[in-house]
N, CA and C of each residue as an Amber inpcrd file, in Angstrom:
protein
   672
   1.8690000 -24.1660000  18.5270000   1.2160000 -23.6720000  19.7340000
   0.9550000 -22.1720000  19.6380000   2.1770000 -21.3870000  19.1490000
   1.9410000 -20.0820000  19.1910000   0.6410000 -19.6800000  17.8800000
   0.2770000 -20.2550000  17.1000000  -1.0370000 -19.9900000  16.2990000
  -1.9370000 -20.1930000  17.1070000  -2.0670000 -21.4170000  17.3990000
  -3.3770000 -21.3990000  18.1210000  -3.7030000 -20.4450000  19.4310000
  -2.5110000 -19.7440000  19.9180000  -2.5200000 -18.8150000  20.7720000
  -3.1340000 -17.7850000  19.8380000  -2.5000000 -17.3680000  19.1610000
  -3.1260000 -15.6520000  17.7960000  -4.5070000 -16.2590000  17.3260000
  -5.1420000 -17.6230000  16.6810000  -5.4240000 -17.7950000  15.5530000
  -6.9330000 -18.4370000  15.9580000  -8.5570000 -17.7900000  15.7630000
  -9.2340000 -18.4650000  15.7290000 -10.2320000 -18.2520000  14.5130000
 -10.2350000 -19.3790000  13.9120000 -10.9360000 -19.7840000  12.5710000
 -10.6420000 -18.6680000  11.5420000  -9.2220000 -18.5210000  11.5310000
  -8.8050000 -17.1670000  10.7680000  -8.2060000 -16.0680000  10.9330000
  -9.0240000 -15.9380000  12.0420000  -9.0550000 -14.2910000  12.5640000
  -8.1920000 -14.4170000  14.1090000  -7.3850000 -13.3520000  13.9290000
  -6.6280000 -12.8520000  15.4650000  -8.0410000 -12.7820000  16.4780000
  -7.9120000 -13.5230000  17.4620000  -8.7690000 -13.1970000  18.6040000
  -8.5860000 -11.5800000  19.1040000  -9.9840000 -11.2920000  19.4390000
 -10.2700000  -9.8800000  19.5580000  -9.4690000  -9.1940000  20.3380000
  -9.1170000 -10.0950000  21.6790000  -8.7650000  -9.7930000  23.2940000
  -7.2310000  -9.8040000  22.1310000  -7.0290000 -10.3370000  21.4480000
  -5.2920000 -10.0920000  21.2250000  -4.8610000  -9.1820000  20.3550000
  -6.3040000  -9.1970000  19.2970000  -5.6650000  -7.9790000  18.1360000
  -5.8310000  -6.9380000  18.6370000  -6.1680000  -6.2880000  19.8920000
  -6.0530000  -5.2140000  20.8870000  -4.7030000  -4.6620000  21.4420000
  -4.0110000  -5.4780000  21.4950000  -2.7280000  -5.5260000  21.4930000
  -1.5290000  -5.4540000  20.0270000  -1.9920000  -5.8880000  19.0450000
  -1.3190000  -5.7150000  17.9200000  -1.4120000  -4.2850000  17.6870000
  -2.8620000  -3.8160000  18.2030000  -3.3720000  -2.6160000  17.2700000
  -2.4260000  -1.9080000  18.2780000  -1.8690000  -1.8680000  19.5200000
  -1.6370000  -0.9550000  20.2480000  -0.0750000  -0.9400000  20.3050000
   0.7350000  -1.7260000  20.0080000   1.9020000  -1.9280000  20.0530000
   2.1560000  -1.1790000  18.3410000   1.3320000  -1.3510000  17.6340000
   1.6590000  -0.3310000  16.4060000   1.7370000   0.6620000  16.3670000
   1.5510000   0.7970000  17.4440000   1.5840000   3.0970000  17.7920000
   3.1920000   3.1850000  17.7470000   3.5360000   2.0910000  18.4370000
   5.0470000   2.3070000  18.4610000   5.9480000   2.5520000  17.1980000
   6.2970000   3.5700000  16.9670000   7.2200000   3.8080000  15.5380000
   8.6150000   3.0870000  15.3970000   9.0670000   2.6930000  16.6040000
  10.4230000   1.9950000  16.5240000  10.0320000   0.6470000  16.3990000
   8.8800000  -0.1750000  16.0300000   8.9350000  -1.6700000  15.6520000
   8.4850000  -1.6330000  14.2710000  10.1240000  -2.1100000  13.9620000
   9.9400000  -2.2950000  12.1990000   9.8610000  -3.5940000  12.1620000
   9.5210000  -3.8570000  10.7380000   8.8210000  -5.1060000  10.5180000
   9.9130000  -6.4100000  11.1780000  11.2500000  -6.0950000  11.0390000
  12.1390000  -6.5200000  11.4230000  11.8870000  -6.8740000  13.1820000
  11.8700000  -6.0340000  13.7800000  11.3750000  -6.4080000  15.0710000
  10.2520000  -6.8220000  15.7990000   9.4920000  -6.6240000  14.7530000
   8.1290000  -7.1720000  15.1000000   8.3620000  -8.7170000  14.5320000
   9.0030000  -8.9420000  13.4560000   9.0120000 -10.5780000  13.7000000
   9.9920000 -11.1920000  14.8400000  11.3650000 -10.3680000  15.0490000
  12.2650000 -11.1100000  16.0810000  10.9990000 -11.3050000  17.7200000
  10.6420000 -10.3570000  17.4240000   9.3110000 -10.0010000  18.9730000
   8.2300000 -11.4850000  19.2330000   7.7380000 -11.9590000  17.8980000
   6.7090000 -12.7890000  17.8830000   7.6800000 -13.7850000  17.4170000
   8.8060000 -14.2200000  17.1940000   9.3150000 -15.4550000  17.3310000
   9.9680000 -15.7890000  18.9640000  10.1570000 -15.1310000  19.7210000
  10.6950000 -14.8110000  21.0480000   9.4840000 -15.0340000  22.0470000
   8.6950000 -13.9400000  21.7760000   7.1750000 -14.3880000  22.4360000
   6.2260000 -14.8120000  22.3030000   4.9920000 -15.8700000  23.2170000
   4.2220000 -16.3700000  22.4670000   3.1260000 -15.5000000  21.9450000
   2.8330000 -14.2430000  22.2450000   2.0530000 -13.5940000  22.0470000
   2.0380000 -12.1450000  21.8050000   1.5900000 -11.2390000  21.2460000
   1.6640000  -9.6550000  21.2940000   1.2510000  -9.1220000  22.6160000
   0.1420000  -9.7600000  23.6420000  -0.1350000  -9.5340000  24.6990000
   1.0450000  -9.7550000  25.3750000   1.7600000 -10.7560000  25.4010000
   2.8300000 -10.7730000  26.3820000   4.2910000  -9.9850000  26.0040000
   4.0760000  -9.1850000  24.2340000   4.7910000  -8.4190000  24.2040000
   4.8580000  -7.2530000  24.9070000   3.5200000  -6.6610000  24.4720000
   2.8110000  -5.8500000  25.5300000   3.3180000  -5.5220000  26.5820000
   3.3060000  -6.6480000  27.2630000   3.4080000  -6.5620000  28.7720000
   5.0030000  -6.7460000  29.4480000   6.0130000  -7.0930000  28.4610000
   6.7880000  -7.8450000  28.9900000   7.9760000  -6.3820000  29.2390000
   9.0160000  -6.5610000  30.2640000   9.8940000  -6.2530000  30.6500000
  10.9480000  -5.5420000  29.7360000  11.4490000  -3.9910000  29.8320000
  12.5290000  -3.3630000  28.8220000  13.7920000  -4.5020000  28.5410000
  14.1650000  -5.3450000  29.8970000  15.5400000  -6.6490000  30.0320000
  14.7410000  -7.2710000  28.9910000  13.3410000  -7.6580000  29.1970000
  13.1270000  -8.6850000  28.1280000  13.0700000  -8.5440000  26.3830000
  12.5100000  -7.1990000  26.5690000  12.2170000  -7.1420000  25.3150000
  13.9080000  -6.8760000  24.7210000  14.7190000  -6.2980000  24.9580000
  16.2230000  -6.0610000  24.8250000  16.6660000  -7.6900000  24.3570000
  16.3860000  -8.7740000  25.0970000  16.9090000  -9.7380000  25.2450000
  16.2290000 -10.3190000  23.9480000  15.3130000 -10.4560000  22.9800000
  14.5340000 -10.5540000  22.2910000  14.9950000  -9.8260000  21.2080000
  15.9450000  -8.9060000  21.2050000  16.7220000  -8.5400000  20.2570000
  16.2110000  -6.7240000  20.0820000  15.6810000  -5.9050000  20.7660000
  15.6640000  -4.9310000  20.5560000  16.6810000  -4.2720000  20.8990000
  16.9490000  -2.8330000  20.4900000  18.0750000  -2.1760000  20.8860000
  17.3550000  -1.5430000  22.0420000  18.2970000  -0.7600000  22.7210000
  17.3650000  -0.4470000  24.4680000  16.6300000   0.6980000  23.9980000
  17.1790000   1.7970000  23.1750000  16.0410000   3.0510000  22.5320000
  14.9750000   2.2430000  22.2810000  14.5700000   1.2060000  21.0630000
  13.8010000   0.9660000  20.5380000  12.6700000   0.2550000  21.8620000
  13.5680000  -0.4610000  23.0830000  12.6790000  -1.4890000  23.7510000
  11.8800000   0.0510000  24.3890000  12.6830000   0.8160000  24.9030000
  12.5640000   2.0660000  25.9570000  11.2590000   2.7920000  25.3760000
  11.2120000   2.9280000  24.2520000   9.9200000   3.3610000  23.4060000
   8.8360000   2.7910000  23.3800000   8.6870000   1.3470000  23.4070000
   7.8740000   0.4960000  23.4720000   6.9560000   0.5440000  24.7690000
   8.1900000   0.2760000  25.6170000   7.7270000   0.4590000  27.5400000
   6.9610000   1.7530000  27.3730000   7.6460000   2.9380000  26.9240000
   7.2830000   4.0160000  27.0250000   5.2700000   4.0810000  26.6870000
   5.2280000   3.5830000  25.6840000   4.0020000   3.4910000  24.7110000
   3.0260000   3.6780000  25.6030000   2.9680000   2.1340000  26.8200000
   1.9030000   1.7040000  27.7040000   1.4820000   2.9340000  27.8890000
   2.5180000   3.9890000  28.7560000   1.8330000   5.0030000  29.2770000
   1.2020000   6.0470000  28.7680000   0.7750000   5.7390000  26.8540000
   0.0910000   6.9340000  26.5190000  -0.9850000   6.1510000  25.9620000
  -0.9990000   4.9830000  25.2690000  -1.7280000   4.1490000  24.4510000
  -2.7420000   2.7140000  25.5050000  -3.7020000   3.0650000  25.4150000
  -4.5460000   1.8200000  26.2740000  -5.5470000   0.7780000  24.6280000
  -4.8870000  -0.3160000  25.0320000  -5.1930000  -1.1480000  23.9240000
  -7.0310000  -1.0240000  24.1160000  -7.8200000  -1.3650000  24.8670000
  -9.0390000  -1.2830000  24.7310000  -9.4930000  -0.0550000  24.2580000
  -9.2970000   1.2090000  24.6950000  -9.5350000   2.9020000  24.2080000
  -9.1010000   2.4620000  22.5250000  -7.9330000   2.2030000  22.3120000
  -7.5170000   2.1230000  20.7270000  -8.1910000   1.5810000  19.9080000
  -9.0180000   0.1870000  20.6640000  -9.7170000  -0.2450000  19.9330000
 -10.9060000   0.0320000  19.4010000 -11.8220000   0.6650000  20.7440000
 -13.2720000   1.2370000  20.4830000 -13.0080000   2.5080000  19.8700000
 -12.2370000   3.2180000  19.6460000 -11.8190000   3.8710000  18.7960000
 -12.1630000   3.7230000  17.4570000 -11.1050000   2.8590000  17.2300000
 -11.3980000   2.2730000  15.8070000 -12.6060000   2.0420000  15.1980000
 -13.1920000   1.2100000  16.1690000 -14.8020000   0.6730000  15.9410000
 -15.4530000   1.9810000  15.5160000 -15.3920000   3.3160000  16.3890000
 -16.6090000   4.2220000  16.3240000 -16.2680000   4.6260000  15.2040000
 -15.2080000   4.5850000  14.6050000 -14.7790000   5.2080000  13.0760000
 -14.5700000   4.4410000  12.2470000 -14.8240000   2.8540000  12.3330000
 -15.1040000   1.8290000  11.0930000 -13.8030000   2.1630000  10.7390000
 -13.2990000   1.8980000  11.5260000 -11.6450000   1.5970000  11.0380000
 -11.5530000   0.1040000  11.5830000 -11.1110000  -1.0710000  10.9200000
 -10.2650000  -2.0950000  10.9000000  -8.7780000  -2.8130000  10.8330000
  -8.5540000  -3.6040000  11.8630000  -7.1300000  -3.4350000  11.6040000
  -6.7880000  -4.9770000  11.2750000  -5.8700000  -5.4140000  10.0970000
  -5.5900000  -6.7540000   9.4070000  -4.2050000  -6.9770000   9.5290000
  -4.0430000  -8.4760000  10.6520000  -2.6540000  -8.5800000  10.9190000
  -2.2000000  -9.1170000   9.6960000  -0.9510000  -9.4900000   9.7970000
  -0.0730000 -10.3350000   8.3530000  -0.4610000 -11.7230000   8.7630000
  -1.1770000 -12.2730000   9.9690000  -1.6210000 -13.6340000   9.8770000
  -2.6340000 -13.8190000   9.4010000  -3.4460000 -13.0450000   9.2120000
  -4.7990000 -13.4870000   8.9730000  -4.7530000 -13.4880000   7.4270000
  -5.9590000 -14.1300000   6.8850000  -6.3790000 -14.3440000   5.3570000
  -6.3680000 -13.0590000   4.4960000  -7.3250000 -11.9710000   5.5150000
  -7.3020000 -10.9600000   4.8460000  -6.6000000 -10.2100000   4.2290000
  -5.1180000 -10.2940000   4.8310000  -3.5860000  -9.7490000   4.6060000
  -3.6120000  -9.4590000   3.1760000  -3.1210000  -9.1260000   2.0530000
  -3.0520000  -8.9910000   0.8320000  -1.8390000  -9.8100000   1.0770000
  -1.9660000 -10.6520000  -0.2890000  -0.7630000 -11.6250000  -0.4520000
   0.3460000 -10.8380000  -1.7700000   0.2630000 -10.4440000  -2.2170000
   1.1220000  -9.5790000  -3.1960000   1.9610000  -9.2160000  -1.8730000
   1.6350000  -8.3150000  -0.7650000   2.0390000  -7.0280000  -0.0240000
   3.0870000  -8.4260000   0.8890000   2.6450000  -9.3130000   1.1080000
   3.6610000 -10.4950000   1.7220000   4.8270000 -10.2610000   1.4790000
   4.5810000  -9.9970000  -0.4630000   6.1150000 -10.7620000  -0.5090000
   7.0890000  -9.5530000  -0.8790000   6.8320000  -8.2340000  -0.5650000
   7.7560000  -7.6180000  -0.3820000   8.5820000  -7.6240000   0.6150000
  10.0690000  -7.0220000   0.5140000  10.8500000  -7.5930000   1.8020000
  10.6520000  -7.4160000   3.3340000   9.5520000  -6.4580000   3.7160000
   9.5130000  -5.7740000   4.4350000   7.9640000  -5.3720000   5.0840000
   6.9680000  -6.7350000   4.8460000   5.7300000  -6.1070000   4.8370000
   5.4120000  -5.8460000   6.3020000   4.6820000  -4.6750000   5.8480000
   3.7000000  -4.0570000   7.5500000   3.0220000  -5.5940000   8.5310000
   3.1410000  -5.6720000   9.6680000   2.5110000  -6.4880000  10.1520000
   1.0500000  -6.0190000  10.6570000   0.8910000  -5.0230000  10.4270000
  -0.6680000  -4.3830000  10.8390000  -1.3690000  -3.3310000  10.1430000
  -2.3770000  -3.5570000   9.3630000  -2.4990000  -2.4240000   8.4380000
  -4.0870000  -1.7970000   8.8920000  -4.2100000  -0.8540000   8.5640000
  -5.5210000  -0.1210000   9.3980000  -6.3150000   0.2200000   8.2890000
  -7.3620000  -0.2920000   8.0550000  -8.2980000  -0.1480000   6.7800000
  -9.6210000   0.2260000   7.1400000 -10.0260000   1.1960000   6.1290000
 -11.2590000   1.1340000   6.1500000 -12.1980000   1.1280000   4.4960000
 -12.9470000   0.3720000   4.8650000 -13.6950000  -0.1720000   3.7270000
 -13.3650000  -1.7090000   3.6140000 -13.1930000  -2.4700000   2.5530000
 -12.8580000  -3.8790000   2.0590000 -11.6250000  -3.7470000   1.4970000
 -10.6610000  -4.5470000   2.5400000  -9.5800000  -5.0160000   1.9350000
  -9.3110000  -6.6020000   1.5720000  -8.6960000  -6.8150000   0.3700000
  -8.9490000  -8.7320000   0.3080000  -7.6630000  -9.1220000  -0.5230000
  -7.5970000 -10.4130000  -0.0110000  -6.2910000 -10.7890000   0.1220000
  -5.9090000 -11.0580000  -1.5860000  -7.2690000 -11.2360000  -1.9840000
  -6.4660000 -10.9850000  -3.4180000  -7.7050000 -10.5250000  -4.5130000
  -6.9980000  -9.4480000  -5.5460000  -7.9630000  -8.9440000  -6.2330000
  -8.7430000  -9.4330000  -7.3680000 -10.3230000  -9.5150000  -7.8070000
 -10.4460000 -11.1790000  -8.5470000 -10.2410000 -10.8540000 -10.0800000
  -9.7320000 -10.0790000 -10.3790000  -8.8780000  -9.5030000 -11.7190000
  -8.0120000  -9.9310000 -11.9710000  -7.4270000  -8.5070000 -10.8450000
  -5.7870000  -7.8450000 -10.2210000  -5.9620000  -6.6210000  -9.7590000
  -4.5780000  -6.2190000 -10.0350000  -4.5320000  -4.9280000  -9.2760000
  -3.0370000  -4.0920000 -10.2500000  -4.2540000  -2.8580000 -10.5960000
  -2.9410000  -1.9450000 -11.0480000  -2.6090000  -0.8370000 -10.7630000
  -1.0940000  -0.7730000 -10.3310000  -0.9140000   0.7260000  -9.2050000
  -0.6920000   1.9670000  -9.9840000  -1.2040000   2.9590000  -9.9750000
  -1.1960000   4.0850000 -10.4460000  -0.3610000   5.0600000 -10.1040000
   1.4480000   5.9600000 -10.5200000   1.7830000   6.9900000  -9.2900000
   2.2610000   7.8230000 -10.2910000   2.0560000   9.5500000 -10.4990000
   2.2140000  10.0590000 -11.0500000   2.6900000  11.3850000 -10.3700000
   2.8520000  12.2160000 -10.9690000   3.3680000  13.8010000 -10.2200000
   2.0160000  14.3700000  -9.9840000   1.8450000  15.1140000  -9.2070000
   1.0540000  15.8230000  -8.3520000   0.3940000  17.2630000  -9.4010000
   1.2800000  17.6680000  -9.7110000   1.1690000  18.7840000 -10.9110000
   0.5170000  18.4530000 -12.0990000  -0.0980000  17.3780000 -12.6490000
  -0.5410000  16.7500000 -13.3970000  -0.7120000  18.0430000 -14.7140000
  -0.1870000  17.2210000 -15.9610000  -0.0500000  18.1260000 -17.1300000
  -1.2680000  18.0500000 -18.0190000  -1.0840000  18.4040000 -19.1840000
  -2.4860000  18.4130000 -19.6310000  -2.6460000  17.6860000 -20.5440000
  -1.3500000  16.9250000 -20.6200000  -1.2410000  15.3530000 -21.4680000
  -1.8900000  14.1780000 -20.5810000  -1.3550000  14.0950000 -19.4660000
  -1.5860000  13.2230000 -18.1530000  -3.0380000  13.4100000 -18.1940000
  -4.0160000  14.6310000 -17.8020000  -5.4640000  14.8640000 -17.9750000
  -5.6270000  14.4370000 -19.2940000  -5.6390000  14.1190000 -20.2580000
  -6.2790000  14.0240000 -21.3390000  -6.1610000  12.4090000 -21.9070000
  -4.8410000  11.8720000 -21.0960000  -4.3690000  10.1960000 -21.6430000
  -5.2480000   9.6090000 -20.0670000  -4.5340000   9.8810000 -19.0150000
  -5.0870000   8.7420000 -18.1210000  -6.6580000   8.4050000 -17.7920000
  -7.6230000   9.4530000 -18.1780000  -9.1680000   8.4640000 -18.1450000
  -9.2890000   7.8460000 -18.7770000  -8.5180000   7.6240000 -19.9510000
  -9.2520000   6.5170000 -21.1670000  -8.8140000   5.0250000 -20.4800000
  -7.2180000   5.6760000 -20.2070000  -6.4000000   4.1920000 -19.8820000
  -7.2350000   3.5180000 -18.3090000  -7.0740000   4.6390000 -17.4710000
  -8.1720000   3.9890000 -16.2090000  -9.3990000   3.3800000 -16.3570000
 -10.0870000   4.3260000 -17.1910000 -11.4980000   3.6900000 -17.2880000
 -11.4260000   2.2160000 -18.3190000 -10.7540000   1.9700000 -19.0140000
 -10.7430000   0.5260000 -19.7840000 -10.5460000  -0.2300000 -18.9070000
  -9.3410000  -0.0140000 -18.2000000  -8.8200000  -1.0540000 -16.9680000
 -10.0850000  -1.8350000 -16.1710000 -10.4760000  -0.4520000 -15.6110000
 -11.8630000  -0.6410000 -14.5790000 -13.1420000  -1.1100000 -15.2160000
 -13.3500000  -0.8960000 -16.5190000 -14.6650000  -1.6680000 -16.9770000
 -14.1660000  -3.2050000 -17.3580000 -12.4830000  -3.4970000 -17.3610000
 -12.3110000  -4.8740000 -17.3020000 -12.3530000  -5.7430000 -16.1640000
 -12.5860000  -4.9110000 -15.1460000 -12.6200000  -5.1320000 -13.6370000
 -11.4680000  -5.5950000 -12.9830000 -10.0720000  -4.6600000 -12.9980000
  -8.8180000  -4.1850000 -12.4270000  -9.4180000  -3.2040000 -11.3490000
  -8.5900000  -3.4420000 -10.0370000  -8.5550000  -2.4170000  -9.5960000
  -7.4460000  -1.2720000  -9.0750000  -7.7680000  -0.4940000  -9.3130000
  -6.6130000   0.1040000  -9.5770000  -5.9970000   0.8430000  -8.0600000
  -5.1540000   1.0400000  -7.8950000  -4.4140000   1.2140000  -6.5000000
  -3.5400000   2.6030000  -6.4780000  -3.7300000   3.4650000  -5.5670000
  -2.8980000   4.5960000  -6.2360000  -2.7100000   5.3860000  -4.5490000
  -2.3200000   6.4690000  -4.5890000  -2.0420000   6.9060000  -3.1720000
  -2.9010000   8.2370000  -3.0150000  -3.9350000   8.5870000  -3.5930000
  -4.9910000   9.5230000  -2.9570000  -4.0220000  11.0730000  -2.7430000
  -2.7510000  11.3310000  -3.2720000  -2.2680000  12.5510000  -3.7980000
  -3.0680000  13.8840000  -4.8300000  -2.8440000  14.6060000  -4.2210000
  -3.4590000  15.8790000  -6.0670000  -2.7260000  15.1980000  -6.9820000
  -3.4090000  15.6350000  -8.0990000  -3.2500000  15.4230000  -9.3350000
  -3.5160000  14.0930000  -9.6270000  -2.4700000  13.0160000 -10.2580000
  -2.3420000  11.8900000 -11.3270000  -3.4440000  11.0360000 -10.0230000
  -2.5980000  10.5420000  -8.5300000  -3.5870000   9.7950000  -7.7010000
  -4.8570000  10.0980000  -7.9130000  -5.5430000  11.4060000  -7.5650000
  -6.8830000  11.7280000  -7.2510000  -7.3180000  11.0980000  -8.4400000
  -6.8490000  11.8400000 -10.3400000  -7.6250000  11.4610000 -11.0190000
  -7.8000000   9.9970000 -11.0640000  -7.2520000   9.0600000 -10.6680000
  -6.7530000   7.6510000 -10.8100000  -8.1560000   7.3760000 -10.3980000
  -8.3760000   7.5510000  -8.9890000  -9.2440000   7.0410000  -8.1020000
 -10.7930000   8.1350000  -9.0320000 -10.7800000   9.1890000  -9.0950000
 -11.8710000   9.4330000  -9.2840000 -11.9250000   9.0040000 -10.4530000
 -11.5660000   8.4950000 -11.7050000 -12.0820000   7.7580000 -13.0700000
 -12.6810000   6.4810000 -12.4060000 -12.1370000   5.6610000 -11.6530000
 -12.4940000   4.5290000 -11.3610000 -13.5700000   4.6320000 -10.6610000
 -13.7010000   5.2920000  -9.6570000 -14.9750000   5.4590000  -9.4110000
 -16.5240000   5.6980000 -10.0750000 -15.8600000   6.8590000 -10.8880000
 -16.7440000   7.1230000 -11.9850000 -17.4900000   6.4020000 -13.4740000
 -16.1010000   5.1460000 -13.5400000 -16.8070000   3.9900000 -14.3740000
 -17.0230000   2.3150000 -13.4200000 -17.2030000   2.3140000 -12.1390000
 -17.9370000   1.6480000 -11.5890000 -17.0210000   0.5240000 -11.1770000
 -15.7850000   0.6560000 -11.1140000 -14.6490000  -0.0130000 -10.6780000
 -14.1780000   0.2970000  -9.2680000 -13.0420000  -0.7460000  -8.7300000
 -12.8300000  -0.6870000  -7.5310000 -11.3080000  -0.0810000  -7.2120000
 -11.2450000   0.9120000  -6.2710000 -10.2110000   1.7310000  -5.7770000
  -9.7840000   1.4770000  -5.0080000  -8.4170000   1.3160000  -4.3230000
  -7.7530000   1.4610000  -3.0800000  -6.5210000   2.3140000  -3.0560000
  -6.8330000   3.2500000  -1.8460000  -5.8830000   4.3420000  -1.5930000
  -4.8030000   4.1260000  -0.5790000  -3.6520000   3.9970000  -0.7640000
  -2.7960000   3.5470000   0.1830000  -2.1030000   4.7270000   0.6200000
  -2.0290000   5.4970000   2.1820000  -2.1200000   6.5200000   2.1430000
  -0.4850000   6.3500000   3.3480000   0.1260000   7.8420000   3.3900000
   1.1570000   8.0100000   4.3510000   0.5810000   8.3840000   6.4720000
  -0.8720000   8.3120000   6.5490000  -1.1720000   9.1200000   7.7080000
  -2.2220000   7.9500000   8.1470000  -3.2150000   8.6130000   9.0250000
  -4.0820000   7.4450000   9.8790000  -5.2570000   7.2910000   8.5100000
  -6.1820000   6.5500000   9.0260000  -6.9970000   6.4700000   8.0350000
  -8.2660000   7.3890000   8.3020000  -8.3070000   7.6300000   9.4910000
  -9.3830000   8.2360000  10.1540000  -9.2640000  10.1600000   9.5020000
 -10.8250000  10.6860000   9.4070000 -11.2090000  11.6450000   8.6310000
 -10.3990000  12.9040000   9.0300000  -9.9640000  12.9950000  10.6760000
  -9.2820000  14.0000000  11.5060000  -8.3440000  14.0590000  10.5210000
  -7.1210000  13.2330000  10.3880000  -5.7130000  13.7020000   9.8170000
  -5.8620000  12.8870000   8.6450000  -6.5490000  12.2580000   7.8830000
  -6.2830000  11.9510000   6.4080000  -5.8220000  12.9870000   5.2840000
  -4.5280000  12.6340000   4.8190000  -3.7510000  13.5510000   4.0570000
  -3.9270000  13.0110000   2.5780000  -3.9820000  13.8610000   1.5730000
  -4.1490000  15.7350000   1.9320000  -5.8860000  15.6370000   1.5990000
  -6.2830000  16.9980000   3.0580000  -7.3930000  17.2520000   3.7310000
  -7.9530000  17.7930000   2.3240000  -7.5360000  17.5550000   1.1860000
  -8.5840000  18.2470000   0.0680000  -9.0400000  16.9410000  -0.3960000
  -8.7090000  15.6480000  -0.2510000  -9.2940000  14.8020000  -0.5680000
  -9.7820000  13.9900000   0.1440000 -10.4970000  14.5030000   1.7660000
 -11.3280000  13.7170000   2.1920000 -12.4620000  12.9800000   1.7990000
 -12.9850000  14.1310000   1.2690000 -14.4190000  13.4320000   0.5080000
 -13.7690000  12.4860000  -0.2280000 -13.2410000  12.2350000  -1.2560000
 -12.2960000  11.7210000  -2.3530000 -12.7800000  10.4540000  -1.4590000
 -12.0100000  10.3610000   0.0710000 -12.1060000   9.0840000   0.2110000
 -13.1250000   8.2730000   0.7310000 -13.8520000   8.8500000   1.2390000
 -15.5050000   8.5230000   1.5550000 -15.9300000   7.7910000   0.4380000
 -15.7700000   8.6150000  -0.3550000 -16.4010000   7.8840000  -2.0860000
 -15.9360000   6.5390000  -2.4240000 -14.1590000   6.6710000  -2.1540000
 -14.3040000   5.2500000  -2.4680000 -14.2040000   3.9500000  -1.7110000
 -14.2130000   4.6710000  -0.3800000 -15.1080000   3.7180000   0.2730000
 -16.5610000   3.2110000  -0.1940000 -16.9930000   4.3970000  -0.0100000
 -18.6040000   4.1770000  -0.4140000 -19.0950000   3.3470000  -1.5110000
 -17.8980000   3.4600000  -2.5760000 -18.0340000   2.3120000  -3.6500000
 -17.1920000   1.1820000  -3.7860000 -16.9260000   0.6150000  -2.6910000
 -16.6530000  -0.6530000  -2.3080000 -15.6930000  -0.7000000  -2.4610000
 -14.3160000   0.6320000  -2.4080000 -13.3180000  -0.1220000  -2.2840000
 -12.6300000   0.5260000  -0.7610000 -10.8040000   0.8980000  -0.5470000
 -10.8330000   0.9650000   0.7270000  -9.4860000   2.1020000   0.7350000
  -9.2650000   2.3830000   1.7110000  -7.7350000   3.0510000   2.4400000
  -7.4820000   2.8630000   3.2410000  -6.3870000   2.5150000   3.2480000
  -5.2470000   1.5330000   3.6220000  -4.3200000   2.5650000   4.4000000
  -3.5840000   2.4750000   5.5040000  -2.5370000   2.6540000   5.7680000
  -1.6810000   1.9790000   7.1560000  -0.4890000   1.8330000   7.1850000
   0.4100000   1.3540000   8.1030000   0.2300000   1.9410000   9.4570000
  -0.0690000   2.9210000   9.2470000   0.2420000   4.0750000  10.8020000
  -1.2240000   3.8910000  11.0310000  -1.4460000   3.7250000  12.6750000
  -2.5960000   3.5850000  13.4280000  -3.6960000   5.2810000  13.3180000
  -5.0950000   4.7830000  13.0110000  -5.2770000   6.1060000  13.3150000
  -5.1460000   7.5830000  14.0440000  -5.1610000   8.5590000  14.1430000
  -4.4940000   9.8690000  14.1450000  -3.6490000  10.2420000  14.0540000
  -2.6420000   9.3820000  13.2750000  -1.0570000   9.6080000  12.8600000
  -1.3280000  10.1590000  11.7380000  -0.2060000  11.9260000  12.1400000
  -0.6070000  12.7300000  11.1600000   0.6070000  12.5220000  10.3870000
   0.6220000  13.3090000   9.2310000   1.6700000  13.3410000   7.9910000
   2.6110000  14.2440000   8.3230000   3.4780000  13.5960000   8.6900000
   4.7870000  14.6890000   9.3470000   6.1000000  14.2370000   8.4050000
C-alpha cells in the first residue's frame, strides 16, 4: 500500500516528492531515520506534517524530531520545489529507478540526491572513481590524462569530486576526449554555493556534455 502511495509508473508523485525534497533540508535525518520515518509512516507528506510526540514515537530522538518541526517554519515544500525547477536542479529518491544502484548498496545510502544534468541508475560501461590530492604533482599531471583519456574513449565514466587539482583534471580529460563525467560534490548543486567557486564553469561543462553533479545536500547548502 505504502508504494502505491510514493510510486507512479516509477516516479515519486510530484505533490509528494515536494515533500522529500523539503524534509531534506533537515540535517538531523540520517539515512537511518529516514528509513525508521517511512517504515512508521505511510508517507513523507505525513512525515511532514506529523506531530514532535509522533515523530519521537517513530523513533527519533526529541533534538532530532525538534529540528524537523523546526524546518516547516523556514522551508515551504512548493517554494523548494520551483526553485529547483528554475535552476534545472532535480531531485532522485532511493525509490525510484533512477537511484544509482551501486550507491544502494553502501551501508548508508542518501535517500534524496539533488542532480543536475543525467543521472542513471547504471553506467552502460561502468564507472571509475577518481580521488587524488588537491596539490597535484607533476607526475600526477603527466600520468593521469593518458590513464583518463583511455578509460573514456572505452566509454567508462569516470566519477570524481570536482576538487583543484587530481578531481578537476579527472573531469576536464574526460570531457576533453568525449566521455562522460560525474561530479559528486560536498555543497548544493546550484551555481550560488557550488564548491570550490573556481570550478563553476568546470561544472556547466560537464553538464553540458552529458554528464551530471550530484550532491546529498539540497540546493544552497553551502560548504561549511
Amino acid at each position: 500500500m505504502k508504494e502505491e502511495i510514493q510510486l507512479l509508473t516509477g516516479s515519486i508523485l510530484l505533490n509528494e516528492k515536494k515533500y522529500w525534497v523539503a524534509l531534506a533540508h533537515c540535517e538531523a535525518l540520517s539515512p537511518l531515520y529516514w528509513k525508521q520515518l517511512l517504515t512508521f509512516f505511510p508517507s513523507a507528506e505525513v512525515i511532514w506534517r506529523a506531530t514532535q510526540n509522533d515523530l519521537e514515537h517513530a523513533g527519533l530522538t526529541p533534538r532530532a524530531a525538534a529540528e524537523l518541526v523546526a524546518i516547516r517554519g523556514v522551508v515551504d515544500p512548493d517554494q523548494a520545489l520551483a526553485r529547483m525547477e528554475k535552476e534545472n536542479v532535480s531531485a532522485i529518491t532511493i525509490h525510484e529507478p533512477s537511484y544509482p544502484l551501486l550507491l544502494k548498496e553502501i551501508a548508508d545510502p542518501p535517500y534524496v540526491l539533488f542532480v543536475q544534468g543525467e543521472l542513471l541508475s547504471e553506467e552502460p560501461v561502468g564507472a571509475i572513481g577518481v580521488v587524488g590530492t588537491r596539490k597535484i604533482s607533476s607526475y600526477g599531471q603527466s600520468v593521469l590524462p593518458s590513464i583518463i583519456a583511455e578509460c573514456a574513449r572505452a566509454g567508462c565514466t569516470i566519477v570524481s569530486g570536482l576538487a583543484l587539482g587530481i578531481d578537476g583534471l579527472a573531469h576536464e580529460t574526460t570531457i576533453q576526449n568525449g566521455g562522460r563525467t560525474i561530479a559528486v560534490i560536498g555543497s548544493g548543486v546550484d551555481q550560488r554555493v557550488l564548491y570550490p567557486w573556481q570550478h563553476r564553469p568546470l561544472a556547466l561543462r560537464i553538464v553540458a556534455s552529458g554528464g551530471a553533479i550530484v550532491s546529498e545536500y539540497p540546493p544552497g547548502t553551502e560548504p561549511i
